[in-house]
N, C-alpha and C positions, 0 to 999 in steps of 0.2 A: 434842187442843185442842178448845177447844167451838166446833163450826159456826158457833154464833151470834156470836159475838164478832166488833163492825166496828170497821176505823180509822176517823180524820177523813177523810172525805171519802167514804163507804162504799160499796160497791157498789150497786147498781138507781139510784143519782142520776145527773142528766143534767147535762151538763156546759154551759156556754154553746157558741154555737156561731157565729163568728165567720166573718161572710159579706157584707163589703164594709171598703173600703179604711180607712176612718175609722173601725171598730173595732177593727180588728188594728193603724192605728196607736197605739192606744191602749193597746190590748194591752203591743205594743210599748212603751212609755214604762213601767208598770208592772213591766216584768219586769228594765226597765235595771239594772245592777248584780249579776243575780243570780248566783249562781253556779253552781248548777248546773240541767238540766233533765233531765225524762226527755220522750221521744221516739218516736212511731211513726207508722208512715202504713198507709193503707188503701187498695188499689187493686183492680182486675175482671177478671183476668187469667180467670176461671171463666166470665165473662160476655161479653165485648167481645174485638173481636178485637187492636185495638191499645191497651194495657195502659198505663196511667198512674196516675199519682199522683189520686187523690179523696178523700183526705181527711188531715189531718195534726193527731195528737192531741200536746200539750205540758201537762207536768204541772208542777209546783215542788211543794215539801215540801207547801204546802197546798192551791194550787188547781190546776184542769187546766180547760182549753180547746180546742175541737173548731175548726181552721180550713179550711173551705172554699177552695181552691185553683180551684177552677174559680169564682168570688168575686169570692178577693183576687187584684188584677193584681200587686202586687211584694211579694214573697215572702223578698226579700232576706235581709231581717234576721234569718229562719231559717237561712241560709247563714253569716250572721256568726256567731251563736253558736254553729253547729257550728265554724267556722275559730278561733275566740276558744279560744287555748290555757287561758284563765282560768276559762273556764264548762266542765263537764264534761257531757256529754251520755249521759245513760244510756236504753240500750237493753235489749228483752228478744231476745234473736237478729237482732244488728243485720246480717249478711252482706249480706242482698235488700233491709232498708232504707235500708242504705247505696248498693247499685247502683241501685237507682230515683232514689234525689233527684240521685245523678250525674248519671245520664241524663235526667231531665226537668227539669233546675236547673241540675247541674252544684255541687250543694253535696258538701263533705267536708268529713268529719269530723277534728277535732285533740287533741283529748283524751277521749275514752268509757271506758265501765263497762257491760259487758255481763252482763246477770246471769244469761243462760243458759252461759257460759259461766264464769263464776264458780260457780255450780249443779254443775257438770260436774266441775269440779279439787275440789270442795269434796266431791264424792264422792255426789252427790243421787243417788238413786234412779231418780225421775224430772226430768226436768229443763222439762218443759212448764209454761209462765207456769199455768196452773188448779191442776197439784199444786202446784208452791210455795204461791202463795198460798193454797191450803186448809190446806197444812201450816203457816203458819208465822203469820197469819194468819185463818183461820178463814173467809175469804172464797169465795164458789163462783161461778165465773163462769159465763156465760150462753154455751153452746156453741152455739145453735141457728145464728147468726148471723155461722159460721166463713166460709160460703161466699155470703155477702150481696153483692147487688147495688152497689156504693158507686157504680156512674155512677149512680147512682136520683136526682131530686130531686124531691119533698122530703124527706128523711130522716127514716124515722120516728124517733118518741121512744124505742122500742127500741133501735133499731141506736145513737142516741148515746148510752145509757147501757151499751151493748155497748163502741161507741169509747172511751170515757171508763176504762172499765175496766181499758184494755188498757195504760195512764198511769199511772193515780192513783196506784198503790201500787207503783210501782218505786221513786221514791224511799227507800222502808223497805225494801223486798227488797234494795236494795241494800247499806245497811248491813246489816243480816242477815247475807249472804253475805260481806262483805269483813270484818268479825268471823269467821268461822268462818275463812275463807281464812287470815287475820292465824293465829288459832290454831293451825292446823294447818300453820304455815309455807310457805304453799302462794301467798299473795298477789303474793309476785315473778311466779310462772307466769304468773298470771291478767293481772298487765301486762302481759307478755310478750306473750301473745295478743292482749290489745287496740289495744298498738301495731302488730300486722301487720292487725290489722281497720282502722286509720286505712290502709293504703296500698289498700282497695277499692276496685277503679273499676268501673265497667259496661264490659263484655266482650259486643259483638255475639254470638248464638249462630255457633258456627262449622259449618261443614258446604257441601256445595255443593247450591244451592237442589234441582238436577234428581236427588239423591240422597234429599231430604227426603222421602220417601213411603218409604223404605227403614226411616224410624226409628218405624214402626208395628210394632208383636210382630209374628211372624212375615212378613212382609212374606219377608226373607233366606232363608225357608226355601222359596219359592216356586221349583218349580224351573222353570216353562214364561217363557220370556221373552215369550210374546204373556201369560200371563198377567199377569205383571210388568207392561206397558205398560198391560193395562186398570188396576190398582191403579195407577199414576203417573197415567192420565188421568184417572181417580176423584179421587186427592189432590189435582192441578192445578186441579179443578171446586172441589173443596169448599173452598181454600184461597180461590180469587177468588171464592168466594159470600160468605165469610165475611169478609173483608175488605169488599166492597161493604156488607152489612149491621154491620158492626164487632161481629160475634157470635164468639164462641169457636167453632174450628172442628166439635167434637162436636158445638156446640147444632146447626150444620145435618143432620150424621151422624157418626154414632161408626165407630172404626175398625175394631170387630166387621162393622160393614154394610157396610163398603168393602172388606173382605178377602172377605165371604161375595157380595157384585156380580161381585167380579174374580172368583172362581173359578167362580161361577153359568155368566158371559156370558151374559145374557140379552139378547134382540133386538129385545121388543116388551114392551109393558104385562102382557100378561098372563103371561109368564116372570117380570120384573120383580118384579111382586104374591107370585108362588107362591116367590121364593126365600127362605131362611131368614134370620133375622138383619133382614129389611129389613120397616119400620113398614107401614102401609098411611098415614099422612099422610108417609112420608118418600116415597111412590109420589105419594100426591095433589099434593105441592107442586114435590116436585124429578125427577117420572119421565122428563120430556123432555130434563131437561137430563142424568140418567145417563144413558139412551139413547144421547144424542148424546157423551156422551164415549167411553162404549164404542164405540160404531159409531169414531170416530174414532181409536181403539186397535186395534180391528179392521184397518182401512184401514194403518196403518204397514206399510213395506216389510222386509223381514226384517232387512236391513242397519242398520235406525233403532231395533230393539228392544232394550231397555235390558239389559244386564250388569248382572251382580253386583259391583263393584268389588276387585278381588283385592289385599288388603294383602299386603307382603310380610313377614315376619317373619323377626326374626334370625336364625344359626342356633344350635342349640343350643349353651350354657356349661354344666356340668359343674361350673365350678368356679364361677360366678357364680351356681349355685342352691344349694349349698353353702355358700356366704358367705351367702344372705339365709336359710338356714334355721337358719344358727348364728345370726344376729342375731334371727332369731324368738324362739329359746330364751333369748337373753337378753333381750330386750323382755319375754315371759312371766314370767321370774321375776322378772324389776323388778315388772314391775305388779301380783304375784301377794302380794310383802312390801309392799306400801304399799295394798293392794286396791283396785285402779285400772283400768278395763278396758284389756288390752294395746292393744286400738285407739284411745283415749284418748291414753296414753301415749308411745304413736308407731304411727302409722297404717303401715299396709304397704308406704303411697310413699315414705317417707320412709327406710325400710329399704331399697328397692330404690335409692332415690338412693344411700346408702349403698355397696350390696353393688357398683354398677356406678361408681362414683368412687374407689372403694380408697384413702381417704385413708390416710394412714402419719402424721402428724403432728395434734397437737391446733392446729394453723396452721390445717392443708390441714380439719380435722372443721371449721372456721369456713369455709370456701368452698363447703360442701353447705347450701345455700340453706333447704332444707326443714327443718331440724336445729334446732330452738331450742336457747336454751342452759338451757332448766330440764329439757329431755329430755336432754340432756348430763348436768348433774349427775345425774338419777337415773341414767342408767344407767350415767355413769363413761368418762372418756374414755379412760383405758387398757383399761377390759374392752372398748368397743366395738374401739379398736383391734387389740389382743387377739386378738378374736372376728374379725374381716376376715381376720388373720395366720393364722390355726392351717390 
C-alpha cells in the first residue's frame, strides 16, 4: 500500500485540546446522540511514582479531541458513554485502559470493539496499533513519544499530534477488522472477548508489601540473609524516596545498582563510589541515605533477617500432567488447521483449569470459567472430553 496515502483527519495534525470546564461542556453537547466513540488515555507510570490518568484522547468517525483531566473537574459524561449500552466505545488494547478509568473514575465500559484484539482472531501478523495502521492505511506513526512525560504541562504540539493519533483512525480500523472477522466467520469470537473485557475492573497489585524487594530479578537467588535485609533496606529507601518526590522508582536507582550495593556492603563513601553498577551522581545525591540503610541492615539481629518465603506445592499427578499434555496436542492441531497460534486459541491456563476440573459433561465444560465458548466450538466438546477420558 502506498505510505503516502492519508485518511480525513491524517496523521502529524493536532487535535483540539480541551482544558477547562466550559469546553468539554461543549464538547459534550456536540457529540450527544453519537454512536459510537473511539477511546484512550495517556498516563506516567515511566515517570511519576503514583500513576494516573493525564490525558484522554475521544475520536468520532470525523473529529478527535485531546481532554485534559487534570482541567476538566467532572469528567462524568465520559463515564456515561462508556455505561450507555447505545454508544459503543472502541479501543486499540483496552485491558490497562479499562483498569485505570475504574480506578481513577470508577468508569466501565458496556459495549466495546477492541481492535487489537479483533487484529489477533483475524489472524494479523502483527497486531501493534503502528503495523495496522501502515498496513491497511498507509499511515506511520510517531514512536518517539511511547514513553513521554503526560504529567508535563504544557503539552507540546508534538505529543498532541502523537495523542491524537492514537484515536483518529480506530474508527476505520475498526471496520476493517470486523469485515475481515465477519468473513472469516470469526466475529462471534471477537464478541465473545469483548464482553469479558466489559467485566475489567482495577485489581490492587497483590503481594505482601515486606516481600516486594523479592520481585527484583534475582533478588531469590541471594542466598546470605544479611545480604537479603541490605537489598530490602535498599528497596524500602528507594520506594519512600520515590514516593516523597512522585518519580518512578528507577528514576532514583535501578534495580542493577540495588542488587550490586547489597552485595557490595559498602561502609563509607569511598566503598560506595568504587562499587559496580552504582553512578557517581546516584553517590552525590543519594550516598548518605544508602549508607544509612545499609548500616541499618547491618545492625538487624539474626532472628529479624528476612527468609525466602517457601511455597508449598502440590504433590506430584501423573495423571493430571497427562491430561494437560493430551489437551496440548489437541489445542496444537486445532490451531494448526485454522493457522492460529495454539496460545491464542487457548492459553495454557485454561488447559490446566481443564486437566484439574475433569469435566465429564458438556454442562459441567460450561462451569470451567476460563473456557469461552468459541474455544469450544474449535476444538469440539466431545474431543475435549474425549481427550480428559483416554
Amino acid at each position: 500500500m502506498d505510505d503516502g496515502k492519508v485518511m480525513k483527519g491524517s496523521s502529524g495534525q493536532p487535535a483540539p485540546l480541551v482544558a477547562d470546564d466550559a469546553t468539554f461542556s461543549r464538547l459534550v453537547a456536540t457529540l450527544d446522540g453519537v454512536q459510537r466513540i473511539a477511546l484512550d488515555t495517556e498516563a506516567a507510570s515511566f515517570h511519576r511514582y503514583v500513576d494516573r490518568v493525564y490525558l484522554i484522547q475521544v475520536s468520532t468517525d470525523g473529529e478527535t479531541f485531546l481532554i485534559d483531566p487534570l482541567a476538566v473537574q467532572n469528567l462524568d459524561p465520559i463515564g456515561r458513554w462508556l455505561a450507555d449500552s447505545r454508544v459503543e466505545v472502541v479501543f486499540h488494547d483496552a485491558d490497562y485502559d479499562l483498569r485505570i478509568l475504574d480506578r481513577d473514575f470508577g468508569f466501565r465500559a458496556t459495549t466495546l470493539f477492541d481492535t487489537r484484539v479483533a487484529a489477533q482472531l483475524a489472524g494479523e501478523p502483527a497486531v501493534g496499533l503502528g503495523a495496522l495502521l501502515l498496513k491497511y492505511f498507509g499511515v506511520r506513526l510517531n514512536k518517539k513519544l511511547q514513553r513521554a512525560d503526560w504529567s508535563r504541562r504544557p503539552l507540546t504540539t508534538e505529543m498532541l499530534i502523537y495523542a491524537a493519533d492514537d484515536t483518529r483512525f480506530l474508527p476505520a480500523l475498526r471496520d476493517t477488522l470486523e469485515e475481515q472477522l465477519e468473513a472469516m466467520g470469526r466475529l462471534s469470537w471477537a464478541q465473545e472477548e469483548f464482553r469479558r473485557l466489559e467485566e475489567i475492573r482495577w485489581t490492587a497489585p497483590a503481594g505482601n508489601d515486606e516481600e516486594a524487594y523479592l520481585r527484583i530479578r534475582g533478588a531469590k537467588a541471594i542466598r546470605s540473609p544479611r545480604t537479603r535485609a541490605v537489598l530490602r533496606a535498599l528497596h524500602n529507601w528507594r520506594d519512600e524516596t520515590a514516593r516523597a518526590r512522585d518519580q518512578a522508582p528507577f528514576r532514583v536507582a535501578g534495580n542493577d545498582t540495588l542488587l550490586a550495593i547489597a552485595r557490595a556492603v559498602p561502609t563509607n563513601m569511598a566503598a560506595l563510589a568504587a562499587t559496580p553498577a552504582v553512578a557517581a551522581t546516584t553517590v552525590k545525591r543519594h550516598g548518605e541515605a544508602i549508607l544509612a540503610a545499609v548500616s541499618q541492615a547491618l545492625a538487624l539481629p539474626e532472628q529479624d533477617l528476612p527468609a525466602i518465603p517457601q511455597r508449598v506445592r502440590p504433590p506430584p499427578d501423573p495423571s493430571y500432567d497427562q491430561r494437560l499434555e493430551r489437551l496440548k496436542r489437541l489445542r496444537n492441531d486445532r490451531a494448526a488447521s485454522i493457522d492460529m497460534d495454539p496460545g491464542l486459541l487457548c492459553p495454557n491456563g485454561t488447559l490446566q483449569a481443564l486437566a484439574r476440573g475433569l469435566p465429564t459433561t458438556a454442562a459441567e465444560l460450561e462451569l470451567i470459567p476460563e473456557l469461552r465458548t468459541w474455544q469450544r466450538e474449535v476444538l469440539g466438546d466431545e474431543d475435549i472430553l474425549e481427550t480428559l477420558k483416554s
